[in-house]
matplotlib code that plots the C-alpha trace (Angstrom):
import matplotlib.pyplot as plt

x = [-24.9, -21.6, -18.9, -18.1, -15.0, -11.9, -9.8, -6.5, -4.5, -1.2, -0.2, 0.2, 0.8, 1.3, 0.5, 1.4, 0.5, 2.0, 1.3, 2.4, 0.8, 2.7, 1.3, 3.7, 4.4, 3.0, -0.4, -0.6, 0.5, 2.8, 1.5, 4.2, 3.2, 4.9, 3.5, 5.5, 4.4, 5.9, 5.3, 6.0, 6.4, 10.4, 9.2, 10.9, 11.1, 11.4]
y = [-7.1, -7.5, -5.7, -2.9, -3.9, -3.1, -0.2, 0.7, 1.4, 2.9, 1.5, 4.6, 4.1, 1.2, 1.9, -1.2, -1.0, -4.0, -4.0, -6.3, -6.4, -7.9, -8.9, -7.9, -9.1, -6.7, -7.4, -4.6, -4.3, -3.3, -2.1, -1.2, -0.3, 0.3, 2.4, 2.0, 3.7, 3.3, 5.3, 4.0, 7.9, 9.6, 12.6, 15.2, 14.4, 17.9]
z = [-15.6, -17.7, -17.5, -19.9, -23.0, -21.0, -21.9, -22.9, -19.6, -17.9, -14.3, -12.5, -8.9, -6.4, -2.4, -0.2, 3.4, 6.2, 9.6, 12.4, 16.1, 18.8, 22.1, 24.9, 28.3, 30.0, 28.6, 25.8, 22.3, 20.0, 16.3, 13.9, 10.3, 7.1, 4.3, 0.7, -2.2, -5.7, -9.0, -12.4, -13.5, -12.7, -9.7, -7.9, -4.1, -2.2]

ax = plt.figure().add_subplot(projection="3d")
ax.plot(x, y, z, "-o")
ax.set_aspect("equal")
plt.show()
């Protein structure tokens, strides 16, 4: 089936989300995330 004309559009909001896991020593692990999120609209941050 094809796809549907594409229509006009706004970029709204980005979320990136980066984790690392880290085998330690001691035989267990170490996850650390990072969560970023970025709007392309000026917001109040209470």
């Amino acid at each position: 089936m094809p796809l549907s004309s594409p229509q006009p559009r706004e970029h709204f909001h980005t979320r990136t989300i980066d984790c690392k896991g880290y085998r330690r020593d001691d035989g267990l692990w170490d996850i650390e995330g990072h969560l970023e999120d970025n709007k392309s609209y000026g917001y109040e941050n209470n």
